[in-house]
C-alpha positions in Angstrom: -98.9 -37.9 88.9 -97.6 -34.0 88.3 -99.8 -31.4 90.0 -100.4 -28.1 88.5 -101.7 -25.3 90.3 -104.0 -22.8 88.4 -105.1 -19.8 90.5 -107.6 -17.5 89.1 -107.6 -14.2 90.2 -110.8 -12.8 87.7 -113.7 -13.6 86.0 -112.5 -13.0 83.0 -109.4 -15.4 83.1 -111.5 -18.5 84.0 -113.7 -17.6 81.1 -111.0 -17.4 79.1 -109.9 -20.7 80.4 -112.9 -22.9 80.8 -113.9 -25.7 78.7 -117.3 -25.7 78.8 -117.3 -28.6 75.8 -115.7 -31.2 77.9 -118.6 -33.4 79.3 -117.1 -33.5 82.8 -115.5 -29.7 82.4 -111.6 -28.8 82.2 -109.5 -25.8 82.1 -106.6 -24.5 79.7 -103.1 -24.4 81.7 -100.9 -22.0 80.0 -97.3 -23.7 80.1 -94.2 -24.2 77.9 -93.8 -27.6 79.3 -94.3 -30.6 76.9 -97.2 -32.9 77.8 -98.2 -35.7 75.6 -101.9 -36.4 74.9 -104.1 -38.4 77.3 -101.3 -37.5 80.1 -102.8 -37.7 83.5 -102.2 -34.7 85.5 -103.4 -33.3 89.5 -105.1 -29.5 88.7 -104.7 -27.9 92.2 -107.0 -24.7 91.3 -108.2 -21.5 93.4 -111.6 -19.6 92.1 -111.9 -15.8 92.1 -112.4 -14.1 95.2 -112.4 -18.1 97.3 -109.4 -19.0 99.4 -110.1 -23.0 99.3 -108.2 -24.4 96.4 -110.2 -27.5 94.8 -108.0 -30.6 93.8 -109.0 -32.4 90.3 -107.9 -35.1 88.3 -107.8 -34.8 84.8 -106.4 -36.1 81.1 -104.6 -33.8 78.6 -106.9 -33.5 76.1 -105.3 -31.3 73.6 -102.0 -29.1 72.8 -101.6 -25.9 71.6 -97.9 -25.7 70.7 -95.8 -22.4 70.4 -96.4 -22.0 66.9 -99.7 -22.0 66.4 -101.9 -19.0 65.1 -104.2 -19.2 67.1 -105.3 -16.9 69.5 -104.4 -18.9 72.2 -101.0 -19.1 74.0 -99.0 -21.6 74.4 -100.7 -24.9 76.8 -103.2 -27.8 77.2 -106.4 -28.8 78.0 -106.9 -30.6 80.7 -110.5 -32.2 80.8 -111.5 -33.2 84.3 -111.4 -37.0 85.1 -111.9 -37.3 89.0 -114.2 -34.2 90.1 -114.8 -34.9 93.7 -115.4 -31.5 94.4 -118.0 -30.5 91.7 -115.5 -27.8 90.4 -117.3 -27.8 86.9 -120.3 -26.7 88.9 -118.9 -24.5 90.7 -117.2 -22.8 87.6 -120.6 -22.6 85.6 -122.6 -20.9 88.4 -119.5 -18.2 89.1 -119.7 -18.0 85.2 -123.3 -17.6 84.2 -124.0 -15.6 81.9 -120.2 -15.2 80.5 -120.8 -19.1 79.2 -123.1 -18.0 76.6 -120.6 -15.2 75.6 -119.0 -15.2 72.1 -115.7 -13.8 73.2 -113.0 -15.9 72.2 -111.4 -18.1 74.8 -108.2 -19.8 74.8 -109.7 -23.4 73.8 -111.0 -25.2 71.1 
């Protein structure tokens, strides 16, 4: 399985890059690399001011190709599969309030 390794370095990027309407959580991963749908991937990811990186399993869940208009770059969503570490917890209480936020994100 291909590990990617996402390593947040504000607030304001994991906002950006949480998917708070996944049931188990996931994170967009900004890449030019193809993926195909339901393609299971390692998520090797470091939180804002931590220095322990959490490992998660997880499923692409959707593409967002070069072309689109969107205001999104180019990636996936990865929605977590395996989340022995409670890393959607852990992103909801560093995010609070920001979930509630209607600032656009890069997901769905």
């Amino acid at each position: 399985m291909e590990e990617l390794t996402l390593e947040f370095t504000n607030q304001h990027m994991l906002y950006k890059c949480y998917m708070s309407f996944t049931k188990e959580g996931g994170l967009f991963v900004a890449t030019n690399r193809h993926y195909e749908l339901g393609q299971s991937l390692a998520l090797n990811v470091l939180l804002p001011e931590e220095e322990t990186h959490y490992s998660v399993s997880g499923k692409v869940a959707w593409v967002n190709p070069s072309a689109s208009h969107s205001h999104a770059p180019q990636g996936i969503g990865v929605a977590f599969i395996d989340d022995k570490h409670n890393l959607k917890e852990r992103i909801e209480k560093r995010l609070g309030p920001l979930l509630g936020s209607s600032e656009p994100t890069y997901t769905l």
